[in-house]
Each structure stands twice: as C-alpha cells, then as structure tokens.
N, C-alpha and C positions, 0 to 999 in steps of 0.2 A: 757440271752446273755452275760452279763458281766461273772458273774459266769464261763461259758463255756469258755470264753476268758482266763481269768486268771486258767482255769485248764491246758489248754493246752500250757502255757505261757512258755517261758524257761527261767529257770531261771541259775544265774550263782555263779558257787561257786570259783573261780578261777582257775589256775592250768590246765589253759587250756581244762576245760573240762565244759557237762552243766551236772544236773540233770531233769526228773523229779518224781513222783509220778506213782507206776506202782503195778501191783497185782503179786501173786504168779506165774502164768501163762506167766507171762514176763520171770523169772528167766530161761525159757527153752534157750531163744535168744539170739544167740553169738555175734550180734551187737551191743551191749550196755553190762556196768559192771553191775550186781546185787549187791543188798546190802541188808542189811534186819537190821534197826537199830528202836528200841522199838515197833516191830511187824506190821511195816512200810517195805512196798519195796517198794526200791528205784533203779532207773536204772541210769546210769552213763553213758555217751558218752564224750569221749576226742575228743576235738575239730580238724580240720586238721592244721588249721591256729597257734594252743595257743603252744607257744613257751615255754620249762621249766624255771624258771629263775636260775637253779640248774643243766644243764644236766648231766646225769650219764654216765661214762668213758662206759660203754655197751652200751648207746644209741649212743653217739659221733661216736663207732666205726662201726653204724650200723647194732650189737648184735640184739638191741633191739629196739621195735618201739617209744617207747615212756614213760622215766623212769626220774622223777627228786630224785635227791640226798637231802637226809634229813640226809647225818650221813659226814657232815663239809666234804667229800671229803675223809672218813679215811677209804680208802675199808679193811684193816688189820682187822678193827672191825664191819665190814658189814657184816648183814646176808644176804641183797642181797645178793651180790658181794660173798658169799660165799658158797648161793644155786647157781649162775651162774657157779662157779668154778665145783661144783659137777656134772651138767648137762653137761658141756666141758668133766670131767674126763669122761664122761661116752660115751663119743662122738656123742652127741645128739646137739652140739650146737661150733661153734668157741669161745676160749677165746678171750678177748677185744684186746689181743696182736695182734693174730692170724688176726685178722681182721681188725686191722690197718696194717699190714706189708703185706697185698695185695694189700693197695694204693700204687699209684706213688711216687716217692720220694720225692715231695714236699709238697703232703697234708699226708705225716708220724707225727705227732703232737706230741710233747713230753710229758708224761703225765701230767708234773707241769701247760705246756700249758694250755690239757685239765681239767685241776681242775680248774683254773682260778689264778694260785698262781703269775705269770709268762706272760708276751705278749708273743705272737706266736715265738713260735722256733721247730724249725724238729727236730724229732727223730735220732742223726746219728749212734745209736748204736742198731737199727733192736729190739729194746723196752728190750735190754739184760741191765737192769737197774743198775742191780750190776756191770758192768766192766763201768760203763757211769760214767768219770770226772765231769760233770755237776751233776749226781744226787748227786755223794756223794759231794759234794762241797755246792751244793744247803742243801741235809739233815745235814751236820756236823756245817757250817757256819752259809749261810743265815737265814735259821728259827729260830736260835738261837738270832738273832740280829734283830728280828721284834721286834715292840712294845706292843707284845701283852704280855709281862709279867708285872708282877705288878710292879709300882712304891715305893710306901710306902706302908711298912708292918709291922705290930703290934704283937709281941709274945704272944699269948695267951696259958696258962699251958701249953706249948711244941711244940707248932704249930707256925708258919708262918700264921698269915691272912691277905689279902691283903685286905688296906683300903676302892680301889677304887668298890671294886667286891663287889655284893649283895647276900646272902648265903638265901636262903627258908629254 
C-alpha cells in the first residue's frame, strides 16, 4: 500500500509544473510533456494555478500559453524568441507586438514594463520601439547608470577584471 501510494504520489519540481514516472506508451499523450532522461520517461504536466517567476514577452502578450524567460529578458539573443519570429514570418502565429496592439489602450504595456525593468507604463508608441523617446532615453541613459557594472577593477595582462565578480 505504501509503495502504491508513493508511486502515484505528485511530486513537484517547480516552475509551475508536476512530474511523474511514465512508460514509453505515455509518450503518445498530448496532455502531459514527455521526457526521456537516462532511459527513464518522464511526463510533465504544467500546473493551471503555477505562475512563472520570469514570464516571456510571448506569454505576457497571450502568444503563448505558458513560457518562462531563462535568457535575462535579451530576446536580440533568444532562440525562443527567434523560432517565435520565424513562425510569425511565416504567418502561422501573431508577433508579441501584433498581439499586444489589439489590447485596449490601457492594458498596451511597454516592453521595459513587460521585462520587469520599469513599473507599469503604456505603450504610447503602438510597440514602434525605434521612433519611442522613452526607449531610446531608457537604452542610451538609464541602463548605463544601473549598478550593475563593476566597482573595482584589477588589470590583469590587458584585461579589466572586476574584483567583485566570480569567473568559473
């Protein structure tokens, strides 16, 4: 009994989703994700309630169902964000623009919003990002004047290394 209990047990991996332990025969079943990790399958279900703590500008704009950001917010170098783009060109899918600029005018979110850079502010420039005063003001200025550059830094054979930073 125990045994059975604990097979059927859900367990949690975060991220808003459970796993458990599932045979090849699973892998047919579009309700759950398959996985197959050291000749183990595994099946995935994302939860309705699990919130991302990272959402992705595609999920935000209602793209997509459910997508957390693992690349700092920098879709310029996301392969997401860059198979998204390629599914749009081919018009199989709305871009994240596309799909906010059919909200009302007040839930239009500016992207810096939707990254988290920025509290809530509207898009007044229909997500046309390049003629937007705020963004270029925001990229030329503001980021430059965050704290996230090093403090003290040590010359090593030609480099800059910053003290405070740990190198692997």
């Amino acid at each position: 009994m125990t045994k059975n209990n604990k097979q059927n047990m859900r367990n949690r991996i975060g991220y808003g989703s459970s796993y458990r332990k599932g045979a090849s025969r699973d892998l047919k079943h579009k309700a759950e994700i398959g996985a197959v990790l050291g000749g183990q399958v595994w099946m995935i279900t994302p939860d309705k309630k699990g919130l991302p703590s990272n959402p992705c500008v595609w999920m935000q704009a209602g793209v997509v169902e459910f997508k957390n950001c693992n690349n700092f917010y920098d879709c310029t170098t996301c392969k997401y964000d860059l198979g998204m783009k390629k599914k749009a060109s081919q018009g199989r899918q709305p871009t994240w623009q596309e799909a906010m600029k059919r909200r009302s005018g007040m839930e239009r979110i500016c992207r810096h919003s939707l990254t988290n850079r920025i509290g809530t502010r509207r898009c007044a420039y229909d997500y046309e990002c390049s003629h937007c005063d705020f963004d270029q003001f925001f990229e030329d200025v503001w980021t430059t004047r965050r704290g996230d550059a090093p403090g003290e830094v040590h010359r090593v054979k030609g480099f800059d290394i910053p003290m405070s930073y740990h190198f692997h």
